[in-house]
N, C-alpha and C positions, 0 to 999 in steps of 0.2 A: 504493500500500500504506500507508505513512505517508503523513500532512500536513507539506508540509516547515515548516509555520507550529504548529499544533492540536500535532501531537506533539514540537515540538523541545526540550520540557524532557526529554524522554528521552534524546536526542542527545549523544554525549561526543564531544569534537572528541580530537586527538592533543596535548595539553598537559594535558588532566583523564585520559588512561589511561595519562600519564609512569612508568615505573618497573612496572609490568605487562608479564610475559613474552609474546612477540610471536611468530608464526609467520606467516608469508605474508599480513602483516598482518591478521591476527585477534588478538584481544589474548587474555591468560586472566588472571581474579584468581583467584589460587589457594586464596587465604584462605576467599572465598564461595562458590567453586566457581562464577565467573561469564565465560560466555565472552561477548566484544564481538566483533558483525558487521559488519563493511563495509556502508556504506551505497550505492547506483548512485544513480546521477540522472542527468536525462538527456543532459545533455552529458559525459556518460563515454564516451556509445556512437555510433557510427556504423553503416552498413550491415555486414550480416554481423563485426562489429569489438566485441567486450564489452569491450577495452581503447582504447580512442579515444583516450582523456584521463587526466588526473588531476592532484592535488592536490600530488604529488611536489617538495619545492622551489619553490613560491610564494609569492609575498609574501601578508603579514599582508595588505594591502589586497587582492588577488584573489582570496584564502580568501574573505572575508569577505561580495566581490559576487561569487561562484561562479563565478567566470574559472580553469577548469582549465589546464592546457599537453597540448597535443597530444604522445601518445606516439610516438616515432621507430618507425620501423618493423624498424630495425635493434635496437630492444630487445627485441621481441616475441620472445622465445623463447620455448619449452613452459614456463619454470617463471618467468616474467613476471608478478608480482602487481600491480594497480594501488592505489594509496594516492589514498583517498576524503577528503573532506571531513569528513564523521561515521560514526561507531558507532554501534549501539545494544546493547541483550543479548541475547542469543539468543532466552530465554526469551518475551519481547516479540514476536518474530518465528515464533516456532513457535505463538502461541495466534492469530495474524493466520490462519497457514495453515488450524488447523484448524478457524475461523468461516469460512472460503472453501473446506473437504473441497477443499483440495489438497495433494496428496502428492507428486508433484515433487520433483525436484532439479534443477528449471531451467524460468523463465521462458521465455516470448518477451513481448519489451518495445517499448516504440512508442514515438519520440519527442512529448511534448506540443509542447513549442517548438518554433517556424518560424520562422526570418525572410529578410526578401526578400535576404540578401547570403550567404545559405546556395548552394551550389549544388546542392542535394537538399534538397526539404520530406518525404516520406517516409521515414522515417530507419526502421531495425527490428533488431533483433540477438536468438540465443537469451543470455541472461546465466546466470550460475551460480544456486545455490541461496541469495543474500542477497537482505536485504530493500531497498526501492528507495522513494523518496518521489514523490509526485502529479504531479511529472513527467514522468513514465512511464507510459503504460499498460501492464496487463499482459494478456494471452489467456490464459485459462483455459480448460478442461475441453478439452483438444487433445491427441492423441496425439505422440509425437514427429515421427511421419510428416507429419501433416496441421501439424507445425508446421512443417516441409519446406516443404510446398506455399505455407502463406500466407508464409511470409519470403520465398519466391521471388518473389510476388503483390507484396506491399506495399513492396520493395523495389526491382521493377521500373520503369523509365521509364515505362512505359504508365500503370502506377497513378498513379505523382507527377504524371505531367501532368494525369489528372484531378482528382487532392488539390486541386492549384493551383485548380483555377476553380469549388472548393469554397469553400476555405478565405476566409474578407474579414477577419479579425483574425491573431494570431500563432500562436492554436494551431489542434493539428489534434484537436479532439477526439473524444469519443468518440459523439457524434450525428452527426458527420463522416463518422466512418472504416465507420458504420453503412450508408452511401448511396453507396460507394465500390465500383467492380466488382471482384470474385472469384470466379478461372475455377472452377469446377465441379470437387472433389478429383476426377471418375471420369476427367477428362480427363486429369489429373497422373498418375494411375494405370498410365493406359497409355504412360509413357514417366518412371517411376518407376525405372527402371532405370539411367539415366544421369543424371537428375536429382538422384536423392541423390547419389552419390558428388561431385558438383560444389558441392552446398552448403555439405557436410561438410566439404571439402576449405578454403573460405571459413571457416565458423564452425571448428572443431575444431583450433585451435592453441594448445590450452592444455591441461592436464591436469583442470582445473577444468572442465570440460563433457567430460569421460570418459564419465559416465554417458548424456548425450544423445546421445554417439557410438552409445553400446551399445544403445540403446534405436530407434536408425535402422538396426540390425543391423551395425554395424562393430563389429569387435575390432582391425582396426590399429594403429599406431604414431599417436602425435600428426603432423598438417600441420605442414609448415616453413613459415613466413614467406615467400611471395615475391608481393613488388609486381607484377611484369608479369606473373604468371601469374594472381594476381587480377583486374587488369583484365579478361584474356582469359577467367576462367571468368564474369565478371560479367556483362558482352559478351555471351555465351553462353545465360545465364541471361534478359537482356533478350530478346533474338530469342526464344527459346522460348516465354516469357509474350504477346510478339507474339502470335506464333502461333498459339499457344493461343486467345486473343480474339478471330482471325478480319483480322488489319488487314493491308493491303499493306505492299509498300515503301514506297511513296508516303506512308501515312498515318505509317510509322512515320518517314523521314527528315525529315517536317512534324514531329511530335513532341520529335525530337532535338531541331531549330533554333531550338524554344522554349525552351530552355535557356541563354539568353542567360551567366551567370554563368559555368554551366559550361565552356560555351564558351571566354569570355575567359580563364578560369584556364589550360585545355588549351593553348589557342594559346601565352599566357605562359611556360609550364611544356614542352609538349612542340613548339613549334611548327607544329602542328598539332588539329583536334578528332577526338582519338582516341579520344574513344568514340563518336562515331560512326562511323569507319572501323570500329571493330571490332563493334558492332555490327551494321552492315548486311552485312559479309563474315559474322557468326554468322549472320543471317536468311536469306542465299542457301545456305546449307551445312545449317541444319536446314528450309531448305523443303522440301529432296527427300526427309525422313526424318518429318517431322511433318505428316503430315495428316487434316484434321478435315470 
């Protein structure tokens, strides 16, 4: 949307908007009647996660080379605001939307950066209604629905493994992600029913994507934060997109073990490679309910 380079003399970092009243870090000057937006980029977000990261308490030098801190997961509550890098004014960001006739009040955004000590190069999230700099891609002209289906698509292991033997530099861009497989929305369709409530369940833990709730037909209550019930709808959401594409077990437990990073982190962390345990128990559980 922005150039975090071309447009950063627009950008007010949190020392230039000192003393401007603040609400869920949005600033207002009241004097001009000027409201300042949260900027994303793309080490804010991670998979189904629009709070990943942030700027919250870091040093002057990691401000600076865009070194965010990873958000606890025990902070994430429904009214969890992330504190970005930069601002800009609204007004700037509403005349972006309406040269792009989008009307929206919420993205879905793509990781640009990759790099090889990542354990997922495919990174995706829906974000709220701010504007985000070149980092990011953004999908446009998508119903909330069909934004369902590709975050399930591009955030899936099947997808990332082919990103990988895409991608030869750090980003994933956007003549990349062009040539990249995406199952068929008529297939998502027919199993749209369990599908959404599981994504939703992943993105919808904040009040700030209400509307995207509302717009995949939920009126519920915000999701609670819970780590191993994520895992397990993630899991879930992996084997389905399997399946979807037509792969065995076999191609999919080859798939896993390409994961080298990920791997090593699981084993460290849980003693085990638990997304592939959970995985391939999702793949045997929706084989007898998924077929194509």
């Amino acid at each position: 949307m922005f150039n975090i380079s071309d447009d950063s003399k627009d950008f007010k970092d949190k020392n230039q908007l000192e003393g401007l009243e603040k609400e869920n870090n949005i600033y207002f000057d009241k004097e001009s009647n000027t409201k300042f937006l949260l900027i994303y980029e793309s080490k804010l977000i991670f998979q189904y996660d629009h709070r990943f990261a942030e700027f919250k308490d870091c040093s002057i030098d990691d401000i600076n080379q865009g070194n965010p801190k990873k958000i606890s997961y025990t902070q994430k509550n429904v009214n969890y605001y992330i504190t970005p890098r930069y601002w800009i004014e609204e007004k700037k960001f509403k005349n972006k939307k309406v040269n792009w006739n989008w009307d929206n009040d919420w993205f879905l955004a793509i990781r640009l950066i990759t790099r090889g000590t990542d354990s997922r190069t495919s990174i995706c999230s829906i974000i709220p209604n701010y504007p985000s700099v070149n980092s990011l891609n953004l999908l446009l002209g998508i119903t909330a629905i069909e934004a369902v289906y590709l975050i399930s698509n591009i955030n899936s292991i099947v997808f990332d493994y082919v990103s990988r033997q895409k991608i030869s530099g750090a980003n994933l861009n956007q003549f990349i992600l062009e040539q990249l497989p995406i199952v068929d929305f008529k297939k998502w369709q027919n199993y749209e029913h369990f599908i959404i409530p599981k994504v939703l369940e992943l993105i919808y833990t904040s009040e700030e994507l209400k509307i995207f709730a509302n717009e995949c037909g939920y009126e519920g209550d915000v999701y609670k934060w819970d780590e191993e019930r994520r895992l397990i709808i993630k899991a879930e959401l992996d084997a389905i997109v399997t399946l979807l594409f037509k792969l065995s077990r076999k191609d999919l437990a080859y798939i896993i073990d390409s994961f080298k990073v990920l791997k090593k982190n699981e084993l460290k962390e849980f003693n085990e490679f638990k997304t592939k345990r959970l995985i391939l128990k999702a793949y045997d559980e929706f084989s007898k309910i998924i077929i194509i």
